[in-house]
N, C-alpha and C positions, 0 to 999 in steps of 0.2 A: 532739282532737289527741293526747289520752293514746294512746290504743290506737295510732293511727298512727305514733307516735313509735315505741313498742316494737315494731310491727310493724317496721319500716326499721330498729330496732338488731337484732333475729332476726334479720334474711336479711344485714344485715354480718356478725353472727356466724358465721353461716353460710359465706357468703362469703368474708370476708376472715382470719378467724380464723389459717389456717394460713401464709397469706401474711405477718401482720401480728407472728403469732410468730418465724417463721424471719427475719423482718429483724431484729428488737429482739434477739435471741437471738446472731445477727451479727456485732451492734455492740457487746455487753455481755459475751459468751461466759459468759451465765447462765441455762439454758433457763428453771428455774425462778421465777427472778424475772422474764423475759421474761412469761412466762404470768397471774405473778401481777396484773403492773402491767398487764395489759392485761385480763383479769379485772376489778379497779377501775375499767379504764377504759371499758367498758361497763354498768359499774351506775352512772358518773359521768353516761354517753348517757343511759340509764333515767330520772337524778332530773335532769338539765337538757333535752333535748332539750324534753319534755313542755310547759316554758314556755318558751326561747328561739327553738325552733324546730328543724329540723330541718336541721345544714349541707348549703350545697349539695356536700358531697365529705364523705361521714361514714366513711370511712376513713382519708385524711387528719388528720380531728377526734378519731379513735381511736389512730392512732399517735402524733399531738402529744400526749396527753394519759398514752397510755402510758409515752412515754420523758420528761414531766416529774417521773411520780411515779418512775422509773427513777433518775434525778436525784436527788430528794427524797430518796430512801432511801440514796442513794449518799451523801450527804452528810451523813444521819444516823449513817453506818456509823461502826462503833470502829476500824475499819484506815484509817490515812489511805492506806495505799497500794491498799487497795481502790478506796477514794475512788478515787483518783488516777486509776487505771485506767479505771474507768466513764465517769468524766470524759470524759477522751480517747476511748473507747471510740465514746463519744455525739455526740464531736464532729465535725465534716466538714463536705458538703456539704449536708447534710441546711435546708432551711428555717427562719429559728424561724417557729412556729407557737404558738398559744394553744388554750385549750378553748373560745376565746370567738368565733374567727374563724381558721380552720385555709385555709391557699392551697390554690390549685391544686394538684396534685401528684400524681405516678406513682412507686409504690412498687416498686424492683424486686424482682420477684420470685424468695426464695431456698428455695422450699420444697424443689427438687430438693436445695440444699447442705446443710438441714438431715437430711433422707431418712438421706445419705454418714455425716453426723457420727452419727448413732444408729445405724448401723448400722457403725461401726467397731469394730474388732478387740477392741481395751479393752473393749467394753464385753458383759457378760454376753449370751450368744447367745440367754439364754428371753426377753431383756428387748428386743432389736430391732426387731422385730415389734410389738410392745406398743406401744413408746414413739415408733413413728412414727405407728399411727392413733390413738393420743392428740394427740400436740403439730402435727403435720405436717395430720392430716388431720379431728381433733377428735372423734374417736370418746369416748363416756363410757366410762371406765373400767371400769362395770358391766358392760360392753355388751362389750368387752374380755374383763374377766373370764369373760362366762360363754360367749364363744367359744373360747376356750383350756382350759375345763375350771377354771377355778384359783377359789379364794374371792376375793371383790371386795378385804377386808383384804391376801391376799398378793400380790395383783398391783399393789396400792398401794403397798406397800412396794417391789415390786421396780421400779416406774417412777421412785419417788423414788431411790432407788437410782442408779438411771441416769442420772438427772440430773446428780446429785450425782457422778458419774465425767466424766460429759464436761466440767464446768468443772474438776474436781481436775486433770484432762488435760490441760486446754486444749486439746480436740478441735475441730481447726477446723472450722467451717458452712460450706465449699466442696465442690462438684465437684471429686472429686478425677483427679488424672491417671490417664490409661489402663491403667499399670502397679496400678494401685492399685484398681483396679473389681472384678477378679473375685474378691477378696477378700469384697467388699461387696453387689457387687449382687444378689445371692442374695437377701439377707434384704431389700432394698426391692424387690424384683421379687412376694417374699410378702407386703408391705405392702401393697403396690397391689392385688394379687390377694386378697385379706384385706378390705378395704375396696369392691371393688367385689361380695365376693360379700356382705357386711353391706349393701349398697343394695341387692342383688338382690332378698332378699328382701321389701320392697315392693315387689311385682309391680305392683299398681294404680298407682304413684306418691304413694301418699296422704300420705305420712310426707319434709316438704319436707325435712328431717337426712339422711334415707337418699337424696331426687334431689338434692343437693349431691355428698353421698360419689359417687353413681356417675359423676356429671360428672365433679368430681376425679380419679377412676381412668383414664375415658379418656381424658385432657389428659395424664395423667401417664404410660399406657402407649407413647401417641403420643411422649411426648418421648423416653420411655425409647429405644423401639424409634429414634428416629431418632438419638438420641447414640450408641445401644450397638446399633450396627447387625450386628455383627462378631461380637457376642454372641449365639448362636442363642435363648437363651433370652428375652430381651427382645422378640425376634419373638416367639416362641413365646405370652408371655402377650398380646401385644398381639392375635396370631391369635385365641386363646382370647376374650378379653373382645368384642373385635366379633363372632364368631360367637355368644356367649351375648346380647348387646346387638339384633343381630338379629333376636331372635328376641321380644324384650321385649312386644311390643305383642298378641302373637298368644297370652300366659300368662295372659289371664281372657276371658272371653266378654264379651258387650253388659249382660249382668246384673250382671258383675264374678265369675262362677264361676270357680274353676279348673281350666285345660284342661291334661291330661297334655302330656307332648311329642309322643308318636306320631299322639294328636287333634288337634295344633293347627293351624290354616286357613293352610298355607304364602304363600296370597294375602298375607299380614299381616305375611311374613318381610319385612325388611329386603335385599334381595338385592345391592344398591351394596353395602352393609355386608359380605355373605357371601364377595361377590367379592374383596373388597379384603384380607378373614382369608385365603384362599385363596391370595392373591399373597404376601403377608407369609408365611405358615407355608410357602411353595414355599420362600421365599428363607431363609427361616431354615435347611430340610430342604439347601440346598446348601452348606451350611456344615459339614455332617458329623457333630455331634454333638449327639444324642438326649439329651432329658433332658422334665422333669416334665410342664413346661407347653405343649409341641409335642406331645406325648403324650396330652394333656387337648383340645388344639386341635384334633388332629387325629381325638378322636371325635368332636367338635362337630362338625367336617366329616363323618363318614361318615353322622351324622344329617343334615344339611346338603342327603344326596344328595335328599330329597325334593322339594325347591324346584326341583328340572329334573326331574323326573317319573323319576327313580330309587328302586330297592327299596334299604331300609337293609341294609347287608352286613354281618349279627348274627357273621359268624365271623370275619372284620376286627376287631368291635368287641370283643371276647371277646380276640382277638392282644393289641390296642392297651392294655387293662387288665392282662393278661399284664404289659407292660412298664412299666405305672405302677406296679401294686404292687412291682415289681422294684426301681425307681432310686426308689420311696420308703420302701427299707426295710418295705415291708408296711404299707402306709398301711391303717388296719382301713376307713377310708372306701369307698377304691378297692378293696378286694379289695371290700366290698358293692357297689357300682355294678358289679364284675367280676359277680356274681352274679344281679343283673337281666338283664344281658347274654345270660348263658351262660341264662337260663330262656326268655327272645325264640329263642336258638339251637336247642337239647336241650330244651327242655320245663320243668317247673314240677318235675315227679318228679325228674328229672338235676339241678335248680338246688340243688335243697332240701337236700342233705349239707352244700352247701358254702357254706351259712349254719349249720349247727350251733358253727362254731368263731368266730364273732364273737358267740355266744349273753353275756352279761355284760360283755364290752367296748363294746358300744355300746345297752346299755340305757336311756342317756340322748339317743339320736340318735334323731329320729322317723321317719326315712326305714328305719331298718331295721324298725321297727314297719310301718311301710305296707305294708312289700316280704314279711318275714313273712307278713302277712297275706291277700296276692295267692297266693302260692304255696300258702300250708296249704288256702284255696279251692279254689284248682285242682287241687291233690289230693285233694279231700274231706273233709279234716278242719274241717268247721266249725264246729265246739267251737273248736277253735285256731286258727280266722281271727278269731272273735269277739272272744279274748280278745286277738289280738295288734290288732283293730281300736280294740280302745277304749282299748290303750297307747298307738295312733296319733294318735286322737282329742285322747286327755289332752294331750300333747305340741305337736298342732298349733301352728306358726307363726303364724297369723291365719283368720277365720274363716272366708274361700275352701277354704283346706285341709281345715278344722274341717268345712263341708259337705258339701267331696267323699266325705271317709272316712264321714260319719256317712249316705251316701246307701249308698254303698257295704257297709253292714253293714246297714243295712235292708234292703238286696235279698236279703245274703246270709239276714238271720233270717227275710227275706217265702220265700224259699223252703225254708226248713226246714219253715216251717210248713207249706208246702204238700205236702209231702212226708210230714211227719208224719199231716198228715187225710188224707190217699188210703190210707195203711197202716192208718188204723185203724176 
């Protein structure tokens, strides 16, 4: 009963985590104590579950338990007008419920209003982003950190940070009105985008945190795109994620190997899925205005062309990067994906200058290690595909990747060798 216990509070956590914040969070306008008491109130599931049993509704058992200790603390507070507030806060339509026997009950869900609230103006624009796949969508903070480049200490600081502005604020947890989106939706539209490419990365599915997060992404580009229809860009990511989503099942072999994109068995695309990025990124494209994630969509679609027995159109794709590194200020990402591109197009000789100027800027990105390493090959230098192979190597992601490259430089050193015994 133990293990199963814990197993059914993991996939609430899972689950319900981001839903169960953004309500308490709501009612309390306290992201932080939101989080905290609902933290307690899953290590309270942990030591009772095990011997009561397991409720029949353990989201409901999570949020009564949350917003009693929410209470508790409310009432231990030195402000009685804090008090007061919480109080009220907590009060309404809400059930009583106990930790002992928690009702029936459907929690609405505010993940969209908390998204708005961390993502408004007040609040430091490095810390937006952060502090949505934290509390909204439960990304660890580690995991956070070391996608943003930043030490785990200072992005700590700067999420508590943010917390701590949106109650000094009193930054409301609503969907805000239409005047008030384009301010915002930027930075939840990189949330979302942020959080489904951290799932991506579990190609196999193995890692159940990362197929939550990408689930999460597409519920939420779906809602995005049909509130913020008007918005080209909300198409635009939604186009994006179903053409990447598409494509999911066809990114490891029956062994679980990793298959390039140009290798992968298009039988295996998603094609309902392709069609439907296709209609969205049309409808977004008639609305007139170009920006990041139509740009991103729309190379997924020109890769795309293979699933109807189309050649990829490398100087389309080479345009399309053109305009990404444009309207992202010179994203160093995108100028490298510009540079694979342009080597499919021109050759490996023609790609190769124009990786020399991202040389130190993304010595910590493994993808430019790989791509390095393809091109120094295909020109000959295999001294310096070796060495940027086993940067790649170092670096890899999981150990799909870890094989490919490390097959990958064994062919390259199996044929030195052989080159070397015939010369001498």
């Amino acid at each position: 009963m133990t293990s199963g216990a814990a197993a059914i509070a993991e996939r609430a956590a899972r689950e319900s985590y981001g839903k169960l914040v953004a309500f308490l969070a709501a009612r309390t306008r306290d992201l932080a104590a939101a989080e905290d008491a609902l933290s307690e109130a899953f290590a309270s599931a942990l030591r009772v579950w095990p011997e009561s049993g397991v409720p029949d509704n353990p989201e409901a058992w999570l949020f009564a338990a949350a917003r009693r200790r929410i209470i508790d603390a409310a009432r231990r507070s030195q402000t009685a007008r804090d008090h007061a507030a919480r109080e009220i806060a907590l009060a309404g339509p809400d059930p009583e419920a106990s930790e002992e026997g928690a009702p029936e009950m459907t929690l609405p869900d505010r993940r969209l209003g908390l998204m708005f609230a961390c993502a408004h103006p007040a609040i430091d624009a490095a810390a937006r982003t952060p502090l949505m796949l934290q509390t909204v969508l439960g990304v660890p903070a580690e995991r956070i950190a070391a996608a943003f480049l930043v030490e785990p200490a200072a992005m700590g600081q700067r999420l508590v940070r943010a917390k701590r502005k949106i109650k000094d604020a009193g930054i409301p947890f609503d969907v805000p009105g239409p005047d008030e989106w384009d301010d915002r939706l930027g930075a939840v539209l990189d949330a979302v985008y942020a959080a489904y490419a951290d799932g991506w990365i579990d190609a196999a599915g193995a890692d159940a945190d990362r197929v939550e997060l990408v689930s999460e992404a597409l519920w939420l580009s779906e809602i995005l795109a049909r509130l913020a229809a008007h918005h080209p860009e909300a198409l635009g990511l939604r186009a994006l994620i179903l053409h990447l989503h598409a494509r999911r099942a066809a990114r490891r072999d029956a062994a679980g190997g990793y298959v390039p994109l140009d290798a992968q068995d298009t039988a295996l695309w998603d094609i309902a899925a392709i069609r439907e990025a296709e209609r969205v990124l049309f409808q977004a494209g008639r609305l007139g205005r170009i920006g990041r994630f139509q740009l991103e969509a729309a190379i997924q679609s020109a890769h795309a062309a293979r699933a109807f027995g189309r050649r990829v159109d490398w100087a389309a794709i080479v345009q399309l990067y053109d305009g990404l590194v444009a309207v992202t200020g010179g994203s160093p990402v995108a100028a490298l994906n510009r540079v694979a591109a342009l080597a499919r197009r021109d050759g490996a000789a023609a790609a190769l200058p124009a990786l020399s100027p991202l040389a130190g800027i993304l010595d910590a990105y493994q993808p430019y290690w790989a791509l390095r390493a393809r091109l120094l090959e295909e020109t000959g230098d295999r001294a310096g595909a070796d060495a940027a192979y086993e940067a790649a190597i170092a670096q890899a992601p999981d150990a799909a990747t870890k094989s490919f490259l490390e097959g990958r430089q064994s062919a390259l050193r199996k044929n030195v060798e052989v080159r070397d015994g015939g010369s001498s």
